[in-house]
C-alpha positions in Angstrom: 5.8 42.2 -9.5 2.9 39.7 -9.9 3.4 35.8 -8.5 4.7 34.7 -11.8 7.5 37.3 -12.2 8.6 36.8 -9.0 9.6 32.9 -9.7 10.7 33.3 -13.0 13.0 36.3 -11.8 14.4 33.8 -9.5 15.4 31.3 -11.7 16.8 33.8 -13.8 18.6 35.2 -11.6 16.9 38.5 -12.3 16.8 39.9 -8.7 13.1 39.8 -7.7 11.4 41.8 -5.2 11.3 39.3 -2.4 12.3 35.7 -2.5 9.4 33.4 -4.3 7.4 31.5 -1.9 5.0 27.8 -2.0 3.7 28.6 1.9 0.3 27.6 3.0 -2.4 30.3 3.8 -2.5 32.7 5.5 1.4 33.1 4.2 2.5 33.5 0.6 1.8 31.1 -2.6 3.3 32.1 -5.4 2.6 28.8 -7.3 -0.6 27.1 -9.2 -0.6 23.2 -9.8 -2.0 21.6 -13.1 -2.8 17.7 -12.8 -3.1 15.7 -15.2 -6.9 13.7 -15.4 -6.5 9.7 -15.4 -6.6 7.5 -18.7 -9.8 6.9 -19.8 -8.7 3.2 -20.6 -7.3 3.1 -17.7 -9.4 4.5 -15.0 -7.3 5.2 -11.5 -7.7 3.8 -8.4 -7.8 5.4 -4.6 -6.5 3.8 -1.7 -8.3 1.4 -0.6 -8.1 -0.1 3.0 -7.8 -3.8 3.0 -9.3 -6.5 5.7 -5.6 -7.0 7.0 -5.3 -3.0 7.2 -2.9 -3.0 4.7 -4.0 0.0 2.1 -3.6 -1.0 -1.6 -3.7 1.3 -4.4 -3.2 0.3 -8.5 -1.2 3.5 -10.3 -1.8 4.4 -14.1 0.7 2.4 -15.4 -0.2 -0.8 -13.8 2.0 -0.7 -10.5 0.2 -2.4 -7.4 1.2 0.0 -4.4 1.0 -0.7 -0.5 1.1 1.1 3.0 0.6 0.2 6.3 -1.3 3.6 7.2 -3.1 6.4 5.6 -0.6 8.9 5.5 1.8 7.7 4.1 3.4 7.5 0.0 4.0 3.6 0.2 5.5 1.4 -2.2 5.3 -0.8 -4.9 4.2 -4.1 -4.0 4.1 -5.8 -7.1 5.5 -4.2 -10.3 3.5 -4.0 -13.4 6.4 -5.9 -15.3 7.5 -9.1 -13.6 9.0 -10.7 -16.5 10.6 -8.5 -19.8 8.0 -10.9 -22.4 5.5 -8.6 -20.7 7.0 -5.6 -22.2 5.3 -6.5 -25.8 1.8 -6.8 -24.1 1.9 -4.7 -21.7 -1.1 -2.0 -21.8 0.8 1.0 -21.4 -0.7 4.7 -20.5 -1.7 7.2 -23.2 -0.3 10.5 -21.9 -1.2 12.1 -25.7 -5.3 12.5 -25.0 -5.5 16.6 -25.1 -8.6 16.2 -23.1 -6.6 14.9 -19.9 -4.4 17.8 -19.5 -8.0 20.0 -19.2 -7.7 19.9 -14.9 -4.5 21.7 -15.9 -5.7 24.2 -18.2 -8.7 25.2 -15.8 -6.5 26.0 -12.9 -4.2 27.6 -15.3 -6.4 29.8 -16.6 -8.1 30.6 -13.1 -5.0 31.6 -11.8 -2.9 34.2 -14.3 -0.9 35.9 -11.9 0.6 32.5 -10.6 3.2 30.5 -11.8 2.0 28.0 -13.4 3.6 24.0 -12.9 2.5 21.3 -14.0 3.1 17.8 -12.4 4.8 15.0 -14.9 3.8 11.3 -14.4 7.5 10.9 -13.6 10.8 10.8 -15.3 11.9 7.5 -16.9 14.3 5.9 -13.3 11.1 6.3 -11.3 8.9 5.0 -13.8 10.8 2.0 -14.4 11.5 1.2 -11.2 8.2 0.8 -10.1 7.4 -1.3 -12.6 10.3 -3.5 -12.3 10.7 -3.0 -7.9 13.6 -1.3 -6.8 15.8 -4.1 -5.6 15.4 -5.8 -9.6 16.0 -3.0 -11.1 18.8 -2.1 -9.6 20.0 -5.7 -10.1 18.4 -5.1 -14.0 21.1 -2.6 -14.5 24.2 -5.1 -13.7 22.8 -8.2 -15.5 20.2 -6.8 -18.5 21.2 -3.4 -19.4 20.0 -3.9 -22.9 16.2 -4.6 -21.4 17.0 -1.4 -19.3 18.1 0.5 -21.7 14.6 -0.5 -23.8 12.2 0.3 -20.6 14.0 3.4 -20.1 13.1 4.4 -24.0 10.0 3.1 -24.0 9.2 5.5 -20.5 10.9 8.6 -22.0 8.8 8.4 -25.5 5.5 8.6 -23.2 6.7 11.3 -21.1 7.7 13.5 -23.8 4.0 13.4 -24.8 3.4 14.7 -21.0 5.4 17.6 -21.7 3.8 18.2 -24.4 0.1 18.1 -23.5 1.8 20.4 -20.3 3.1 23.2 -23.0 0.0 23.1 -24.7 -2.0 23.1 -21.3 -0.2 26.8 -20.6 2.5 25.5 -18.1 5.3 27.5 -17.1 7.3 24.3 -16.0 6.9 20.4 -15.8 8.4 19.2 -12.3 9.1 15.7 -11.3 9.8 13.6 -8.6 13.1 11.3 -9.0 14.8 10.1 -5.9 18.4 9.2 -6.4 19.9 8.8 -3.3 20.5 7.0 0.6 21.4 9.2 3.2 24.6 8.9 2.4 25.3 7.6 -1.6 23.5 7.7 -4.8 21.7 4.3 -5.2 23.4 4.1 -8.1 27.8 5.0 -9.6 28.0 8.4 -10.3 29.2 7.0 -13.5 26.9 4.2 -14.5 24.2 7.4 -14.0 26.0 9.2 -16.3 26.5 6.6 -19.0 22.6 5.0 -19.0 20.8 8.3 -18.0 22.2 11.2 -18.1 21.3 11.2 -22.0 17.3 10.7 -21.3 17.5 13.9 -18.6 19.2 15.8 -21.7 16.6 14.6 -24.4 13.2 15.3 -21.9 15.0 18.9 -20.7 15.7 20.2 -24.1 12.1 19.5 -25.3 10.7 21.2 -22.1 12.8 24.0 -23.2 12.0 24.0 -27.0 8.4 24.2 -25.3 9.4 27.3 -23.2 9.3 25.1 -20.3 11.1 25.2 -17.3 12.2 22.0 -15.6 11.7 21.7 -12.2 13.1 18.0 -10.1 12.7 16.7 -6.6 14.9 14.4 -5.3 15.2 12.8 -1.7 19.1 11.6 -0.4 22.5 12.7 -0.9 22.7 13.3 -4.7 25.9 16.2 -4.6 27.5 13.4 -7.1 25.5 14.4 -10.0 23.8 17.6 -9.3 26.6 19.2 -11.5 25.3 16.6 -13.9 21.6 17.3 -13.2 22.2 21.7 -14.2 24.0 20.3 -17.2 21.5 18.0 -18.4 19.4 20.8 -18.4 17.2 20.7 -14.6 16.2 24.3 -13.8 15.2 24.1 -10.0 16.2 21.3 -7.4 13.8 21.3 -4.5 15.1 19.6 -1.7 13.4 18.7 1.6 16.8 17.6 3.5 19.3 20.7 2.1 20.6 20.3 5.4 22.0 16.6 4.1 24.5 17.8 1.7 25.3 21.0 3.1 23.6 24.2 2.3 26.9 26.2 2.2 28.5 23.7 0.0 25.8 24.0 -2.1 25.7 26.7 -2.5 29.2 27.7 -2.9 29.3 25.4 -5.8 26.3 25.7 -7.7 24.9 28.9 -6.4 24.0 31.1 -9.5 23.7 27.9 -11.6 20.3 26.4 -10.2 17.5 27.1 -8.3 17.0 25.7 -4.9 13.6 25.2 -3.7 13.6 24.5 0.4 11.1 24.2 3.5 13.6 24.3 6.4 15.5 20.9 6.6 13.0 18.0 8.1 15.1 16.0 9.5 18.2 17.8 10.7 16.1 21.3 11.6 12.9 20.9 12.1 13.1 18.2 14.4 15.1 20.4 16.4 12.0 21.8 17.9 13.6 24.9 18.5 12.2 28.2 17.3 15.6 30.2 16.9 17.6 27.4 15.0 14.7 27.0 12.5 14.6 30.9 12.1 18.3 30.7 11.7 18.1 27.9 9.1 15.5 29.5 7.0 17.4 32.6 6.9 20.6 31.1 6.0 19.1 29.0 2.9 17.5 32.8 1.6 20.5 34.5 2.0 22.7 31.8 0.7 20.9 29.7 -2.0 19.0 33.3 -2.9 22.3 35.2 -3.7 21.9 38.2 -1.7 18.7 39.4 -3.3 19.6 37.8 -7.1 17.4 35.1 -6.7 18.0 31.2 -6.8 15.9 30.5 -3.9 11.9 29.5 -3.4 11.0 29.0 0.3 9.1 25.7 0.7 6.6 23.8 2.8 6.8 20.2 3.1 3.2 18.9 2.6 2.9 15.7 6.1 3.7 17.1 9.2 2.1 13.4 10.3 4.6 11.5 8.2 7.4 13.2 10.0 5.7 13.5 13.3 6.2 17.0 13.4 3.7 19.5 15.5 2.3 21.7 12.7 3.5 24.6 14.6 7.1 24.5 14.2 6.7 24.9 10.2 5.1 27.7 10.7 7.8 29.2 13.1 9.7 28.7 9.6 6.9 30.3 7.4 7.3 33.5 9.8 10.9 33.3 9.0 10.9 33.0 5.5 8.5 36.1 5.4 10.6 38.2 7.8 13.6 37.6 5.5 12.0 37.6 2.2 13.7 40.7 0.8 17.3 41.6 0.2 17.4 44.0 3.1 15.5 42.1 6.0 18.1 39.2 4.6 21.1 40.6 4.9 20.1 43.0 8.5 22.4 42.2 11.1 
């Protein structure tokens, strides 16, 4: 089996030789990124370090982001939309030009045997709330769901153009970054998610699909509430950098066979451990768990700043070993 068979096996559930893998070199990568190039009317911005030593950064669709350091994601500082008049003027990002999905198609076509994702500008919550800042949004959704509701069409009509240009790019999957909880709760009622997005997720998947793509989400927090939700709606693959956070027995005793997990070894609970058999342990546990016993469901992960979580490089690669000493069914399941 090639790289590509192997990861579509495992979301399908089709048993594939070993368990798929996103490792760095000199371990395996079964994966190939396609970006997506800036809009031309709207040329992006790098960080740039300011006298103060803030870092400052302006994202395609007008968001002004901050940091304190250089290694870090930051935040929104100031939203593109401060008022809702600003809506009707706003210059908005044109995710329709064929000729920015070409970075994609490139590294598509350089890479065959690889699976093949390609990286969405986001899905409509963490569009809009960047553009609004998180604390008014959230308050948005108590006091002006009709605006909401408008913002959140107005963000799922552009990113369906995204999938698009992705399809026609050569993707084998469109994967997104939502976060949706605290450490402990969805930012949001498990039922006000259902009733205002829910039906977006179910629109945006079922056009990936009509497009023969996968759809592939990464979420930070404790978001067990609506994961049952999420498969519904539609999500193909949940990767995960805490599984440890919810549980990866739990989860996989409830939706094991239903979704595919996509895990490095837990980065707060495990890896900070700093000890070489319980991060073996862990990283055999999620393959023979979340990976069904050799069906599939599980792709071993890498999480991309050992800086931001002040983590000597070394101990992800104690897990790397580890997910390459159990990456078949029989090394998994050896006693």
């Amino acid at each position: 089996m090639d790289s590509r068979e192997i990861v579509v096996r495992t979301i399908e559930f089709q048993s594939p030789e070993r368990i798929a893998m996103s490792l760095p070199a000199p371990y395996p990568n079964d994966i190939c990124w396609g970006g997506i190039a800036p809009d031309p009317g709207r040329p992006g911005t790098s960080w740039q370090e300011q006298p103060d030593g803030c870092w400052l950064m302006v994202d395609q669709w007008g968001n002004t982001w901050a940091r304190l350091e250089s290694i870090s994601m930051g935040e929104v500082a100031k939203g593109a939309l401060e008022s809702w008049d600003q809506m009707k003027t706003h210059r908005w990002p044109d995710y329709a030009i064929a000729a920015r999905y070409e970075p994609a198609r490139k590294a598509f076509s350089e890479n065959p045997d690889r699976f093949k994702i390609c990286g969405l500008p986001g899905f409509p919550f963490a569009v809009a709330r960047y553009m609004r800042r998180m604390e008014q949004f959230l308050a948005d959704l108590l006091l002006d769901e009709e605006n909401v509701v408008a913002l959140l069409g107005k963000v799922e009509s552009i990113i369906s153009d995204s999938i698009r240009g992705a399809a026609g790019a050569g993707a084998d999957a469109v994967m997104f970054a939502e976060d949706w909880g605290t450490q402990n709760k969805l930012l949001v009622s498990p039922r006000t998610w259902r009733a205002i997005f829910r039906p977006g997720f179910q629109r945006l998947c079922s056009l990936a699909h009509e497009n023969n793509l996968y759809v592939f989400m990464h979420s930070c927090g404790y978001i067990y509430e609506i994961i049952g939700n999420l498969i519904e709606s539609g999500i193909d693959l949940l990767q995960l950098d805490q599984p440890q956070l919810m549980g990866v027995d739990r989860l996989a005793d409830e939706f094991g066979g239903k979704v595919t997990f996509w895990s490095p070894v837990d980065i707060q609970k495990t890896l900070q451990t700093r000890d070489a058999a319980i991060i073996e342990a862990d990283a055999r546990l999620m393959i023979q768990r979340f990976g069904m016993k050799g069906r599939g469901g599980f792709m071993a992960g890498y999480y991309g700043s050992n800086e931001a979580i002040g983590l000597d490089p070394k101990w992800q690669d104690v897990a790397c070993r580890a997910f390459v000493k159990y990456s078949t069914r029989k090394m998994s399941n050896e006693e």
